[in-house]
C-alpha positions in Angstrom: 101.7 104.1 109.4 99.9 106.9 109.6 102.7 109.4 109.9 105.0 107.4 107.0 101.5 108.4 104.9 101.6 112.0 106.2 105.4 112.6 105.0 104.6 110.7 101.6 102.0 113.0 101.7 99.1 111.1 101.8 96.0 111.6 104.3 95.3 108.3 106.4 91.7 107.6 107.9 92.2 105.3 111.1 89.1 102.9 111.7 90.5 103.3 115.2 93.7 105.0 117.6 93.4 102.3 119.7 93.4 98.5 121.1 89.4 98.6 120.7 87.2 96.6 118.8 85.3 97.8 115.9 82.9 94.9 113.8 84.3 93.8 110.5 81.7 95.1 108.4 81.9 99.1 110.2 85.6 99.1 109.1 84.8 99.0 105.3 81.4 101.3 105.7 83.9 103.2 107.5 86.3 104.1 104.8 83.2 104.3 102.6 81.7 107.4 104.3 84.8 108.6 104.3 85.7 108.7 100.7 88.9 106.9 101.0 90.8 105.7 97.9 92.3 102.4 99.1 91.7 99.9 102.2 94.1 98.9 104.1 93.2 96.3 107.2 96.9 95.4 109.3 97.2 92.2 111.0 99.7 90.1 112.7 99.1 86.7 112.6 99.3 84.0 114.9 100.0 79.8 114.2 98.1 77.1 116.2 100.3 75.7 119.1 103.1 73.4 117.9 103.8 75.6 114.9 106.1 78.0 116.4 108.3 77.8 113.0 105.7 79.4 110.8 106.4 82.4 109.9 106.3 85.4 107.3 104.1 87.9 105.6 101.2 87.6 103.3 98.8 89.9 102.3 95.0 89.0 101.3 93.2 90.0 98.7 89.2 89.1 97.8 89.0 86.0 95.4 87.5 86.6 92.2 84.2 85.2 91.8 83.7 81.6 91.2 87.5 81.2 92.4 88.5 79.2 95.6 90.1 80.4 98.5 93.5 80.5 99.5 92.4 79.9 102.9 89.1 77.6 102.5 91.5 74.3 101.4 89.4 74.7 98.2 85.8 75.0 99.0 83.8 78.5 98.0 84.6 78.3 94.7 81.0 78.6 94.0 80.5 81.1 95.8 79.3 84.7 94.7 79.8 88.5 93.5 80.5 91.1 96.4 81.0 94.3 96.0 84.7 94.5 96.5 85.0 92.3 93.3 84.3 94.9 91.5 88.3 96.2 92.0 89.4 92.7 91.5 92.4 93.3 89.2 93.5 96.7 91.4 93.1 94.6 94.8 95.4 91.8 93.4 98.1 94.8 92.2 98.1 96.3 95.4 98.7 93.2 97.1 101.3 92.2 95.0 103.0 95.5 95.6 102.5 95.6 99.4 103.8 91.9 100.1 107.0 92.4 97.9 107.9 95.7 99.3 107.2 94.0 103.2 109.6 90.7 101.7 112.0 92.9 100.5 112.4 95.5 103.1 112.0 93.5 106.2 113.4 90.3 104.7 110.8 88.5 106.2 110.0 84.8 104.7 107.3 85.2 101.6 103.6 83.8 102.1 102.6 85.6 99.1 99.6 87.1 98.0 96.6 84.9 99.0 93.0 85.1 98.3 90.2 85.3 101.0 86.7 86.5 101.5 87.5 88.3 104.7 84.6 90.2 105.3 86.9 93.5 105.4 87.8 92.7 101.7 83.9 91.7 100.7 82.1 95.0 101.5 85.2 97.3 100.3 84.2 100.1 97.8 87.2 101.1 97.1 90.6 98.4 96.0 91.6 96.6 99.2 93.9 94.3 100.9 94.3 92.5 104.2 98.1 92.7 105.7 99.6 89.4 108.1 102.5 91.3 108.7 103.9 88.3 110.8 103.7 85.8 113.1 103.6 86.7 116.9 103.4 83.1 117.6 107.0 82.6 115.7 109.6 83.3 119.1 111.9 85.4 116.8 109.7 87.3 114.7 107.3 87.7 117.7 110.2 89.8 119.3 110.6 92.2 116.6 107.0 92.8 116.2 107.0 93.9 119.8 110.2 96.5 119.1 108.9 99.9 118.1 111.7 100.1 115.5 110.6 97.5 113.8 107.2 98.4 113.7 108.4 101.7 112.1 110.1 100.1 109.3 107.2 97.3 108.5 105.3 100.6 107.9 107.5 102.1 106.1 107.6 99.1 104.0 103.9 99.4 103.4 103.8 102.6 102.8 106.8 101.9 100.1 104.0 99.7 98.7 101.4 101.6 98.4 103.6 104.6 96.7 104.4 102.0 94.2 100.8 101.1 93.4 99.8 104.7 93.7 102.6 105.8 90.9 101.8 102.8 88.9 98.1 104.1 88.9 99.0 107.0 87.5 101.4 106.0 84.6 98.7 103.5 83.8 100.4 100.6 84.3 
């Protein structure tokens, strides 16, 4: 991804270059120190054993405050402000524009834009979103997440969707 940014002309902080762990909370204070303008977390996801058919991407965003979870099968809705709900209406349109350029460039099955309070997505200073670009678990999608070639066009995908949030921005959409 971060050379598709580069050509589109856009500088891309890593949290890190490699297979390493770095805490949840360091990757958002991370991009903070930084300055970056957006947050961008990738994923591939992965289905409990006996779901091999689920498949798909979705891509998270932080739940408004007072809202339920996508993911909590309704409970938090009580819960809290945090400081990445302060970008809540710029988080949900970067989402949106992420997961339909990855559904229509990839053609990959449509989980939609969901609504979590991933840690990543809490403590962001800046609008953010949380990519499941897939499922490795799925046999057939799990294949082409291994390919190199198809990991170059899912980022050029969400790189297509960012550029589209980024020119919205600016026209004031």
């Amino acid at each position: 991804m971060r050379s598709e940014l580069a050509r589109a002309g856009i500088k891309a902080t890593l949290t890190r270059t490699t297979d390493t762990f770095v805490d949840l909370p360091t990757r958002p204070e991370l991009a903070k120190r930084r300055g970056t303008d957006l947050f961008v977390s990738l994923h591939f996801n992965a289905a409990d054993a006996g779901r091999s058919t689920v498949q798909g991407a979705e891509v998270y965003c932080l739940t408004p405050v007072g809202a339920s979870s996508t993911n909590a099968r309704g409970e938090g809705a009580g819960a809290g402000w945090f400081t990445g709900n302060q970008y809540n209406d710029q988080n949900l349109f970067l989402a949106y524009q992420v997961q339909k350029s990855l559904t229509r460039n990839l053609a990959v099955a449509d989980r939609g834009v969901r609504r979590a309070r991933f840690a990543v997505l809490r403590d962001a200073v800046m609008p953010a979103v949380l990519i499941e670009a897939g499922f490795m678990s799925n046999p057939a999608e799990g294949r082409k997440i291994f390919t190199s070639e198809y990991r170059q066009k899912m980022a050029r995908a969400i790189v297509d969707g960012l550029l589209a949030y980024k020119r919205a921005v600016e026209q004031g959409a």
